[in-house]
N, C-alpha and C positions, 0 to 999 in steps of 0.2 A: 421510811421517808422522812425526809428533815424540812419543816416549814417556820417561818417567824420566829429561826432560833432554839427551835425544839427538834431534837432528833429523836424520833421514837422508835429507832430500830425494827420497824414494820417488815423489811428484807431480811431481814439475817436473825429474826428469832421470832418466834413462834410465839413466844409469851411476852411479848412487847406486850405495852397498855395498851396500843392502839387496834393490837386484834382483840382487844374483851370485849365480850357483849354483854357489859353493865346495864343493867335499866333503872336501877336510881339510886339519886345521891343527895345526902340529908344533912351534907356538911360543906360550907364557903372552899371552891379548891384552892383557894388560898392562906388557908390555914398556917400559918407556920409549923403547927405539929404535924404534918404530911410530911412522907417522905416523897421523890421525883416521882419515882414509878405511883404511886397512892393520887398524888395530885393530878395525872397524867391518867390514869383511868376514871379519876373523880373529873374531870372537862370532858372529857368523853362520852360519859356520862348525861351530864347536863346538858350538852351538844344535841344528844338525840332526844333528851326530854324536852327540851326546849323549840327544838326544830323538825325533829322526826317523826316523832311519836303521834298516834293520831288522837290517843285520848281518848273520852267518852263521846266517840261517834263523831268526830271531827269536830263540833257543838265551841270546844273552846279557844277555834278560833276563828271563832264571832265576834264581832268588837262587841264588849257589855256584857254578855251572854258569859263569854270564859271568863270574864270576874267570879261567876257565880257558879262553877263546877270546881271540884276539887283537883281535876287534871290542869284546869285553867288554872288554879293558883300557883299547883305546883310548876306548872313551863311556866308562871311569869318568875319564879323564884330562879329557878333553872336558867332561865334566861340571863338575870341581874347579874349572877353568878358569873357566867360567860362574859358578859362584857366588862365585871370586874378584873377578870383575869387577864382579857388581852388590855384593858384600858393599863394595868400592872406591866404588862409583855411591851406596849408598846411608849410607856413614858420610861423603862429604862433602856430604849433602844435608842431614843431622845436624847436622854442624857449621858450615854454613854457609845461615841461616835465608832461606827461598825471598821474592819477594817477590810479594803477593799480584795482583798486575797477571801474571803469570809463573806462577804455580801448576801443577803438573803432577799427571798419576796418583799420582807414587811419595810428593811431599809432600800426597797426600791420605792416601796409606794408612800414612804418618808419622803422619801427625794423627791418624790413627781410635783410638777408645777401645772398648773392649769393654761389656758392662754394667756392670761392676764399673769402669770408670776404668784399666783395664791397656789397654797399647800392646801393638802386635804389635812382639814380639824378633826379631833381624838373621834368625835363619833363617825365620822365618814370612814375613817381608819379602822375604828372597831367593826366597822356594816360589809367592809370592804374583805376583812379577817373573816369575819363569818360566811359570808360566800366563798371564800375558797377551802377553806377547809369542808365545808358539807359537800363542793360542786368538785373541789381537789380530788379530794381523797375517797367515800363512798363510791361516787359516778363512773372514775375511770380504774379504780379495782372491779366494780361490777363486771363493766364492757370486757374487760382484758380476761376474766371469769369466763362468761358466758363465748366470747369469743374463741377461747382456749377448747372447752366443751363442745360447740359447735366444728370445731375441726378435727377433736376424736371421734367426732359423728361422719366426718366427710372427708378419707385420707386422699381421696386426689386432690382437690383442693388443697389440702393439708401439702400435698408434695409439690404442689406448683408454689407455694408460699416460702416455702424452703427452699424451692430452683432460686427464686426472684429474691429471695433475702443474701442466698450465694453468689449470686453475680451482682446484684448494683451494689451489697456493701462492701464484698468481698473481702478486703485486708484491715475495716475497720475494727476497732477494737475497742473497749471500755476504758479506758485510758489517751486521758487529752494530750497528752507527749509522749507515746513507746517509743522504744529503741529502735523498731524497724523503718518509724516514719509515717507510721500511719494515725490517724488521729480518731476524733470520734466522727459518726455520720454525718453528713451534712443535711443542711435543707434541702439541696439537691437530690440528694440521695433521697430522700424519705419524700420527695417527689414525684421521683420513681418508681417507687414501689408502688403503683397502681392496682395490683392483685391484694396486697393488704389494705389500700384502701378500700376496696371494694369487699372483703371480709368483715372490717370494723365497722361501715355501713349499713350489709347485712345483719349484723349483732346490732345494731344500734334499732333497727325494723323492728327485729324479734321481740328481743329486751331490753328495750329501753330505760335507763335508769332513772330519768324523767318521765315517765310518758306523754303528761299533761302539766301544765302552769298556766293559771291563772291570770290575767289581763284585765286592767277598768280602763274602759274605755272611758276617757275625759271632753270627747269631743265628739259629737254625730258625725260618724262613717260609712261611706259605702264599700265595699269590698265583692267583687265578681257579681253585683247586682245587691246585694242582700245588703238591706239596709241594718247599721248598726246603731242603736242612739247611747246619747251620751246615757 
């Protein structure tokens, strides 16, 4: 998969940096002594130490409390790290204008303007990189995993999913221009696919790659009777 300019080869090799499962990393990925692939499993890395990992018993991340565990230190180190690299990733995307044949996520969200004509500033950019690469990439390889597994468990399903992928996309193809005319699927298409929606929903029930997040409530709520305070 290729995001914010980085292609990690995640499809077409097995030993890309982005299938390692690293658990920690004791050096800035921005080293200049790194090589791509080294720097590339060294974010990786720090990604999940920083955001995944639960640490010692969840404990540090407590505001205050993770000051004072050594799992806390290390994700806050982990952390600094990551937004050194994309603050790195996204000032030379800045200064070095993308070109539209090339276009990526990180120079669309460059380009977004808010109502008022305001840009998003380097930290909203960095906040913005960090949600999509943990919610990107772990979430929707999980689903497609478990989802894959769930249909060698159930071949009729499994075969109606294959009738309904051969008729609505029928002559489409991986390729935005072939020679025969046909292009990639459409929204329409992937519309209709009702029978895989309702597969990916199922998988979503089961094994959820989220199950639960977190909410502060900021304002006293009532919700189906039950009251919520701030």
């Amino acid at each position: 998969g290729a995001a914010f300019g980085i292609d990690f080869n995640a499809l077409s090799s097995s030993s890309s940096p982005s299938s390692l499962s690293a658990t920690s990393s004791s050096t800035p990925t921005t080293t200049s002594t790194t090589t791509t692939s080294e720097e590339h499993a060294g974010l990786r890395a720090d990604m999940e130490n920083a955001f995944m990992n639960l640490g010692e018993g969840g404990m540090d991340f407590i505001p205050i409390l993770g000051n004072y565990t050594k799992s806390g230190r290390l994700r806050a180190q982990a952390r600094a790290r990551v937004v050194e690299h994309l603050n790195s990733i996204i000032t030379n995307k800045q200064t070095h204008p993308y070109d539209h044949a090339n276009k990526d996520l990180l120079d669309i969200l460059i380009d977004a303007k808010d109502e008022n004509g305001a840009s998003l500033d380097m930290t909203a950019l960095a906040d913005q990189c960090v949600t999509f690469l943990i919610a990107g990439h772990e979430t929707t390889s999980g689903t497609l995993t478990w989802a894959l597994f769930l249909l060698s468990q159930h071949p009729t399903i499994q075969s109606r999913l294959a009738e309904e992928a051969r008729t609505v996309l029928g002559g489409c193809t991986l390729s935005s221009s072939p020679a025969d005319g046909y292009g990639l699927p459409t929204v329409e298409n992937i519309e209709a696919m009702k029978m895989a929606a309702r597969v990916i929903k199922e998988t979503l029930r089961l094994y959820a790659p989220v199950p639960m997040y977190d909410r502060i409530c900021t304002e006293d709520e009532e919700i189906g009777g039950v009251f919520i305070p701030k």
